[in-house]
N, C-alpha and C positions, 0 to 999 in steps of 0.2 A: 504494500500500500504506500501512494505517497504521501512523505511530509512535505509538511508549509513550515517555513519559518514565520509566525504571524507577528510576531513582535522581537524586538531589540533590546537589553538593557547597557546602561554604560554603568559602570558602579564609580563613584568618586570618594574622595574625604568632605571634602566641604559643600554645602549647598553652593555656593557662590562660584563652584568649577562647576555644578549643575547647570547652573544657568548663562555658563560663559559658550558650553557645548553649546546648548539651545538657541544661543543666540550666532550661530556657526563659526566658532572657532576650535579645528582639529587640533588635538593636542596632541602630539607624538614622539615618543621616545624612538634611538635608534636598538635596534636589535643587541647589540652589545650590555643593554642599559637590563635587558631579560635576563641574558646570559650570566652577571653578576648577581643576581638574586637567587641562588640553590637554592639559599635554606628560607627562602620566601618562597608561598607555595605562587606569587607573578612568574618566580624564578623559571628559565630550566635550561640550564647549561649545554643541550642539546640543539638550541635554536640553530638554524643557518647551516648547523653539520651534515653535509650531502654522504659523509661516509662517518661510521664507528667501527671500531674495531678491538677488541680484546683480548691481548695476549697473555699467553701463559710461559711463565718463562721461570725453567727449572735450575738453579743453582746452588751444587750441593748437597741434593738432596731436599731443598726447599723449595717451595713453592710460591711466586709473586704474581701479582696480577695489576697488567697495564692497560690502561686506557687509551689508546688514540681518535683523537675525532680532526678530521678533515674538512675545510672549508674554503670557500671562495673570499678570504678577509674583504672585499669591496662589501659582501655583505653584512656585515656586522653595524657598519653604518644606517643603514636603510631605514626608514622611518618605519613603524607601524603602527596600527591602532588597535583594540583589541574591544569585544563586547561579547553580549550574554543571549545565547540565542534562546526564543520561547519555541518551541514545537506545535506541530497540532496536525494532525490526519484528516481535518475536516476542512472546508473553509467557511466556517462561522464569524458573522460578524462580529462577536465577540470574545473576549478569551480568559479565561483566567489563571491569574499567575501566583502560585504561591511556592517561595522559597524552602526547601526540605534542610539541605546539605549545610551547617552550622560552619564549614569553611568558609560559605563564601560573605561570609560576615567581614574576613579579613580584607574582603577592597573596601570596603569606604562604610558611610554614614547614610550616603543618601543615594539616589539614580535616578538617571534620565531611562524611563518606560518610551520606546517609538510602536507607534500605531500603526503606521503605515510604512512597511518597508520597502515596498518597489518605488516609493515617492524618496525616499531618505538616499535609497542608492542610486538615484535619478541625480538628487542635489551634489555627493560626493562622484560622481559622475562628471559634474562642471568644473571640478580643480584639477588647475595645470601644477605640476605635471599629472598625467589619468593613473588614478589608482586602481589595483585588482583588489577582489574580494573575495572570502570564499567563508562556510563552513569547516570547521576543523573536522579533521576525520580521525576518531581514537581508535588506535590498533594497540596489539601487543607489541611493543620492540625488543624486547627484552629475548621472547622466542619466535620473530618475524617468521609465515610460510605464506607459501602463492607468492602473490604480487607484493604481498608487503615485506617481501623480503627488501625490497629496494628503496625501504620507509627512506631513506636519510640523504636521498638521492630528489626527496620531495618535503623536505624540513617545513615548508611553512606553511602547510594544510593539513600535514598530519604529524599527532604526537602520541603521546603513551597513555593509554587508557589507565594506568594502574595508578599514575598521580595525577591526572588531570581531567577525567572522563566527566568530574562532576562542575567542570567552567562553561561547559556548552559552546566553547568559544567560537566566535566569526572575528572574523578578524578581517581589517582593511590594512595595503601595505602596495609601496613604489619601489622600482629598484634604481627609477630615474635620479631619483635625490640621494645624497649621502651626505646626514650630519655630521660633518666633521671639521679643522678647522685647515687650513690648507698646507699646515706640516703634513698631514696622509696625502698620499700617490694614490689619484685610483685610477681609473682603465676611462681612456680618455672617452666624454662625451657624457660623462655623471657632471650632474651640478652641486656641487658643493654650497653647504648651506652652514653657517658658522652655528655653533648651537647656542640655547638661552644658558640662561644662569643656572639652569636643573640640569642642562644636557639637551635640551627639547629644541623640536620648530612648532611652529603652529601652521596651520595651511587654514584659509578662509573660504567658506563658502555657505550656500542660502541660509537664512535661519530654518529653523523645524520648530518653534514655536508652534504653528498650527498642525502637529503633527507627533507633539513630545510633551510628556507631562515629569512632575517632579515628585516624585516619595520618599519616603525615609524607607531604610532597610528593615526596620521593623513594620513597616505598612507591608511590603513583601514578604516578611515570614507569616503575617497575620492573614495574607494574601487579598488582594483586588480583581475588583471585574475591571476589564479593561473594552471602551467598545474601539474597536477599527475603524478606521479611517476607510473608504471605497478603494479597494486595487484590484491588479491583475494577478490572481490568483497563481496562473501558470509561472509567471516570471517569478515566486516565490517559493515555488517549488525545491527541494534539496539541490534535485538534478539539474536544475538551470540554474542555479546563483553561483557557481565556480566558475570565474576567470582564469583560463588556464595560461598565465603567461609562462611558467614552469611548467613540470614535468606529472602528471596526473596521479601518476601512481597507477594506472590502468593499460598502461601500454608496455611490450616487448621491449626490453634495453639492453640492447648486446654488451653484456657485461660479465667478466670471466670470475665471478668473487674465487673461485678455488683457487686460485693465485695468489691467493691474502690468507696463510697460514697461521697456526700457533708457530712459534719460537722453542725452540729446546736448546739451553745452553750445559 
């Protein structure tokens, strides 16, 4: 059966970054700013890495275990944005939302609820440079089979179900831009965009006031009806909201992994 993504949340600290969203200003950390928070469950030192690898490497008679994770460094820059997707199997003009998971208390105080998402992704749709979007898709990584064997070869759609299954996450992100300041070299034809005083750029675009409301986090554990805005049902759908500027995770990649052993020393 299919889902609809029928609503959006953004979760913040302060009312006052609620209503700075609303009033359309994208706030966006770059990818590196994720990678730094492990032991934050925002964190996950995974972001960006198209390959992991873990060896096992015998010396002595002992046993160690090492990590490698491989990446394209231009992307650790990249802005992204991150929100709370609501589900539904139906398309009902209304929805209700009520928070279960006591994690996600950890982003903020308050959130922007959108009502209408094929209008929201119309508006972020007008910022130059064009951003892709997608639902996150949770797999195991830890024992990838099938297709998902090639999870890390498609880092920013999909991640690990076992810490993160309960974020829901969508997430908006550009590979055009790279916050950084112009001591980084990147691969020419990125625009460099010096970062704020957090690390951040902001990108501007429509407001959503007529189309975003403001609650506390405890108004969502208590849960709310929410009515919808009028959209196009189809363009809401799971399977149509992935822009696939990268690699889908769905397609044949001639790739030899048997080549990429354990270590015995």
């Amino acid at each position: 059966m299919e889902r609809f993504i029928t609503s959006l949340i953004k979760f913040v600290e302060e009312k006052s970054h609620a209503q700075e969203f609303i009033d359309g200003n994208l706030f966006c950390m770059p990818w590196q700013y994720y990678r730094g928070l492990e032991n934050n469950q925002r964190g996950d030192f995974d972001e960006t890495a198209y390959l992991k690898k873990i060896y096992n490497v015998n010396i002595l008679s002992q046993s160690f275990s090492y990590t490698f994770y491989f990446q394209n460094i231009d992307d650790i820059y990249s802005p992204v944005f991150c929100m709370y997707s609501v589900y539904s199997e139906k398309n009902n003009p209304t929805t209700h939302i009520k928070l279960i998971n006591e994690k996600l208390r950890g982003f903020g105080n308050f959130a922007v609820v959108i009502t209408n998402v094929e209008q929201f992704i119309s508006r972020i749709g007008e910022i130059e440079p064009v951003f892709s979007y997608g639902p996150i898709e949770y797999i195991d990584k830890e024992n990838p089979t099938g297709i998902n064997k090639y999870a890390f070869l498609n880092p920013i759609l999909q991640k690990d179900r076992k810490k993160f299954v309960h974020q829901n996450e969508f997430r908006l992100y550009t590979k055009r831009v790279a916050i950084c300041d112009d001591s980084i070299q990147l691969i020419p034809g990125t625009k460099q965009i010096n970062p704020g005083p957090h690390g951040e750029t902001v990108f501007k675009f429509k407001s959503i006031g007529d189309i975003a409301c403001i609650y506390s986090m405890d108004d969502l554990f208590n849960g709310i009806d929410v009515t919808l805005s009028i959209q196009d049902w189809e363009k809401i759908g799971v399977d149509n909201l992935t822009k696939n500027y990268w690699w889908n995770g769905k397609e044949n990649i001639n790739i030899d992994f048997s080549k990429v052993t354990d270590v015995n020393l």
